[in-house]
N, C-alpha and C positions, 0 to 999 in steps of 0.2 A: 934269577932263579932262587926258589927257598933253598935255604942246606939244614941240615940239623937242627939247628937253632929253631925253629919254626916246628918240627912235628908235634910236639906237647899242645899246644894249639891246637890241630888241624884233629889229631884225635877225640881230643873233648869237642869240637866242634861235630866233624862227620861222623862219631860213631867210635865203633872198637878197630883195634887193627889187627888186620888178617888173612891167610890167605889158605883152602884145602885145610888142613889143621894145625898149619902153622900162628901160634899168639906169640909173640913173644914179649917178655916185660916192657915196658915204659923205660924204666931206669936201662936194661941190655941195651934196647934201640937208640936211644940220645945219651951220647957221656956228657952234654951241656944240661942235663934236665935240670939240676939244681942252683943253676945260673943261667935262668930264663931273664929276659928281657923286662924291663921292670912299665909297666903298666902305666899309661897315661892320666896325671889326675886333672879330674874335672876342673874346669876353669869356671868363674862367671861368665856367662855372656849377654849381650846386649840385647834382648830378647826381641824380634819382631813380629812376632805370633803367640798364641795360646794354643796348648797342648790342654784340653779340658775331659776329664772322665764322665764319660757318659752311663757306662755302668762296669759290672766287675763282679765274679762269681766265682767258689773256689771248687775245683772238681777235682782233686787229689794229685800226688806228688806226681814227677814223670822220673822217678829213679835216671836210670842212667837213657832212657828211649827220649827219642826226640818227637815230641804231638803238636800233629799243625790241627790250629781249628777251621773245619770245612765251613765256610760261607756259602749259603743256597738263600737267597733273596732275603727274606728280613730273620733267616731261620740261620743258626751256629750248632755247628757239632762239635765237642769234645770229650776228651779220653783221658785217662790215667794209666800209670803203671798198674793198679790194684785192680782194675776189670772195671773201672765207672764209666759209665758213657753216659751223658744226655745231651739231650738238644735244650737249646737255651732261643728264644725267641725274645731281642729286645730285652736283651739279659735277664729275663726271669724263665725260669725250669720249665719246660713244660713235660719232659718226664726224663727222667735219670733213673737206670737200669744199674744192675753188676752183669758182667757178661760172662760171669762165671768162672772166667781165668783168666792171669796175671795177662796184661798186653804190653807189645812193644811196638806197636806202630798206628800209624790211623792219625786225623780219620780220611777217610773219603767217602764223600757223598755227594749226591745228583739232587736230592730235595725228593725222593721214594727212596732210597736205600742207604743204609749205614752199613759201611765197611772199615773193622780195623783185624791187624793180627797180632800173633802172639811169638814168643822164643823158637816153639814147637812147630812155627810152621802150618800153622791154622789160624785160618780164612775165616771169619766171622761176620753174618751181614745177618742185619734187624733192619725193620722197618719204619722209616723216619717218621711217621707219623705218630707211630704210639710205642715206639723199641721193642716191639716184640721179634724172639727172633724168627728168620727165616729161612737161611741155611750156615751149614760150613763146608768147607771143604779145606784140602792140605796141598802144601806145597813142598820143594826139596829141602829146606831149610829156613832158617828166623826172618821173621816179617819186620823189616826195618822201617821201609818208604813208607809211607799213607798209599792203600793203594788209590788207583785212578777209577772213579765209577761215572760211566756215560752212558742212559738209557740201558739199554740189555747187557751192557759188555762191562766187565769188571775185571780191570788187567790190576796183576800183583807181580810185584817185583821183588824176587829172593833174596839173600843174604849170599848165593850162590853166581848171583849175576844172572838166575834164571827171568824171565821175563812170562806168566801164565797169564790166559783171558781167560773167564766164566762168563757164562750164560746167566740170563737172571735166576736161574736156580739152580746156581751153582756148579752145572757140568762144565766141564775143560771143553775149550773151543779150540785152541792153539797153545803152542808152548815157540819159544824163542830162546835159545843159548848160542851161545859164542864160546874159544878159547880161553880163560883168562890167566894171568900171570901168577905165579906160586905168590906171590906177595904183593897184596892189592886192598884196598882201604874201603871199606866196607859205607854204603852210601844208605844217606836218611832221606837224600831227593825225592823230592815229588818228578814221577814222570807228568809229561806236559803232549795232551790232544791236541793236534793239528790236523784235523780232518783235511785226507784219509788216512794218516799216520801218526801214531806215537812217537814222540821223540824220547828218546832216552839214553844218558851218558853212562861210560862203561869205563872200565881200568884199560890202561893202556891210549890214553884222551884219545878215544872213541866216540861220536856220536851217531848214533845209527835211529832211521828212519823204520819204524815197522806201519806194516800195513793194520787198521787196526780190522778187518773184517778175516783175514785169513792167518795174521805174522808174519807174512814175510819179507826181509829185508824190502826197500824200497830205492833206498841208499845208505853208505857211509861214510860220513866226514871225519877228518881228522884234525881234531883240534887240538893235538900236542903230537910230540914225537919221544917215549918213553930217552933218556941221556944218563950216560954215567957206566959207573966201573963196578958197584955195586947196585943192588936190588932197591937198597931206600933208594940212592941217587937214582933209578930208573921209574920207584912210581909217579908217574905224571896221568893222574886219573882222573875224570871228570866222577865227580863227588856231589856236585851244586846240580839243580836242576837249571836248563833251558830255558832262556826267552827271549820273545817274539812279538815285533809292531809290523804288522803287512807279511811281504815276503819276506824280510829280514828275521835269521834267528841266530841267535849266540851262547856260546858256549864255554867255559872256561876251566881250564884243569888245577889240580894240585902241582906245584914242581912244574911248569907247562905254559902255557900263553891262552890267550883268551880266541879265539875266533870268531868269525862272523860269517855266515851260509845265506846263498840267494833262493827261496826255495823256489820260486818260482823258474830256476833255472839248474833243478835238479838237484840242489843243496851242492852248489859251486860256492869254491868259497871267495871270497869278495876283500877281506882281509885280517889282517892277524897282529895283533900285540903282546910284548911278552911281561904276561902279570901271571900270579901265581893264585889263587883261593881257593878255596873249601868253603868259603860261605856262598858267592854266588854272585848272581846280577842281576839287573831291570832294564829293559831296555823300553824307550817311547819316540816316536816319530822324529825327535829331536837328538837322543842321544841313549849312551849305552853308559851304566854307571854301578860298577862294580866292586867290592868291597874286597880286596887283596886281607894276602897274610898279615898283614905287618900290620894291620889295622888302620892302612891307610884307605879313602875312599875315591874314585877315580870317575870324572865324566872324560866322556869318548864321544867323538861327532860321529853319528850314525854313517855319514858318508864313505869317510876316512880310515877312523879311529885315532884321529887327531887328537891330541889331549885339550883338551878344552879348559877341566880346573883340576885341583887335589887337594883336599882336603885331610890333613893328617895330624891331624890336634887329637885325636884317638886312639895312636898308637897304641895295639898289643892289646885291645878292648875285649878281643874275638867279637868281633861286627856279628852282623846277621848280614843276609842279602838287603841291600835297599826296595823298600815300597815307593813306587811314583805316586804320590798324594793329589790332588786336582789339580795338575797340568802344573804345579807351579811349588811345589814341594818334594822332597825323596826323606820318608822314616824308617829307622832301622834301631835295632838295639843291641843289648851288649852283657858282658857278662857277669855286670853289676846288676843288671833288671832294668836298667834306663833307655827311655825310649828318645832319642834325637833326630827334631825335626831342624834338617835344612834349605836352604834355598837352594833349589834346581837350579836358578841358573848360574849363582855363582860360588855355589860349596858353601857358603856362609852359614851360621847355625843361628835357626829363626828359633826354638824354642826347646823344652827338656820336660820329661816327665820320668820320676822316679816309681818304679812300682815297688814289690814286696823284698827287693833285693837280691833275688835269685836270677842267676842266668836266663839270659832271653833265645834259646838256642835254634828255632823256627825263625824265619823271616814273618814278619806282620804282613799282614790279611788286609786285604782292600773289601769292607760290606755297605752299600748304603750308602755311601761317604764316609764311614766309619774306620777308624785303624785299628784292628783285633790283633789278637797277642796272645799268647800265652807265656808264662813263665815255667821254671824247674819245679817249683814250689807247688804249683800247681793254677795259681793266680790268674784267671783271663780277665782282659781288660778289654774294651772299647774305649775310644777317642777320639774326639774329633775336632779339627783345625778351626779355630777361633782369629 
């Protein structure tokens, strides 16, 4: 389990820490803050692939929010802290808007709607086709996640741990809340569609099934058990979004253990390892492979959760979650800007690509065959496996 040592990480990873209106410092929270764990440096290695740019556009900084770029067929959505939004086709513009006000989340998109939000808790959606806007609406508090946008239904997830769906023009369909704990770690996760449910992790390694036509609970799994004598030692929250090959879905908390849910059998859960992240996981028909604290990277046999390899030549990087690349690759980056491809099947590092230097804080995007990225800086990139 993480202790102390590890929260400086997991904050600049998942976001601010918080809980009702408790913040408290950086420096209160960790007395090891200034004797963090010293960062793995880059090695040569023996390359067995090319990591090649295929293109790259700058859309402004992402201050302290985390922006995943929306992939919708050969179409990219992205966002800035400053209000910029455009779509990028085969990386060139095909229109770039201001939205008018500062954002903190986004994007989400379906390929007809753009969706991102702002500090204030405003819902923003334009029309992918030419950014023009369409509506807004408000929620209880700061728009973190990108929300999820699927034909008519447009679910947003608070700052509050509220969970809202709108209509395509923006009326409230459903709302979704829960208890949460006075001190709990505020999440950038993408919620993840599983028709007929949203999955979505919660403080307290909670994962709960909502219905997405009405919200209501469908099930809830527990993929941690909050431990400890105080309130840090007890957060054990799922922070990382969810994923899912078939009926298998997986989960994994901060301070907590990873799980694995049969959905097919009512999200029973099937089995459990105890690893710690805030960055996340991938899972493929073959295996489950998840980026822990510590900067180490982990395949799991989908059956088991057998350890299969680990890769830890990365130590203390702040990973991103892993990308499954064609069947035979996992890409992830780090908080140098570096994009590292290695081989699925045995953790080994096939190839390396350096961006603009800025932290790479979203997990990379699968488009096309493409691996899409964005950086802090504001840098997206495409790439593709040579």
């Amino acid at each position: 389990m993480a202790g102390a040592r590890t929260l400086p990480a997991l904050v600049l990873m998942a976001g601010l820490l918080g809980g009702c209106s408790l913040m408290p410092s950086m420096d209160s929270l960790n007395p090891f803050a200034s004797k963090g764990p010293r960062m793995a440096e880059l090695t040569p290695i023996q390359a067995s692939a090319t990591l090649r740019q295929v293109w790259s556009y700058q859309i402004g900084k992402a201050g302290m929010a985390v922006f995943y770029p929306a992939i919708v067929g050969h179409s990219g959505y992205v966002a800035a802290a400053d209000g910029s939004l455009a779509r990028l086709d085969q990386g060139q513009p095909v229109w770039r808007i201001q939205a008018g006000k500062p954002l903190s989340a986004g994007v989400g998109s379906d390929g007809v709607t753009v969706v991102v939000g702002t500090a204030a808790g405003e819902v923003l959606a334009f029309s992918a086709r030419d950014g023009a806007p369409l509506w807004q609406a408000r929620v209880s508090s700061e728009v973190l996640a990108p929300p999820l946008v699927v034909g008519d239904l447009v679910v947003v997830r608070s700052g509050d741990n509220r969970v809202v769906a709108f209509d395509a023009r923006g009326q409230r369909k459903w709302l979704y809340q829960r208890p949460t704990p006075t001190l709990f770690l505020r999440s950038t996760a993408p919620m993840l569609l599983v028709e007929p449910f949203v999955l979505v992790g919660f403080p307290g390694g909670k994962l709960v099934a909502i219905a997405s036509h009405n919200g209501a609970p469908v099930w809830e799994g527990t993929v941690a058990t909050p431990k400890g004598a105080t309130e840090l030692d007890r957060l054990a929250d799922v922070v990382a979004a969810p994923a899912t090959a078939g009926p298998l879905g997986c989960a994994v908390a901060f301070q907590g253990r990873l799980t694995c849910f049969d959905f097919a059998q009512g999200g029973t859960t099937l089995w459990t390892r105890e690893l710690s992240s805030a960055a996340g996981l991938a899972v493929d028909p073959r295996g489950v492979y998840v980026s822990d604290d510590e900067g180490s990277l982990h395949a799991l046999a989908v059956e088991s959760g057998a350890s299969l390899w680990k890769q830890d030549r990365l130590s203390h990087r702040r990973l991103t979650a892993p990308l499954v690349v064609n069947r035979s690759y996992l890409a992830l980056g780090d908080v140098q800007g570096v994009v590292h491809l290695l081989r699925r099947d045995d953790g080994d590092f096939a190839a390396r690509f350096t961006t603009d230097g800025s932290p790479i804080m979203a997990p990379p995007q699968l488009g096309n065959g493409q691996i899409v990225l964005q950086t802090r800086q504001g840098g997206v990139y495409a790439l593709e496996v040579q």
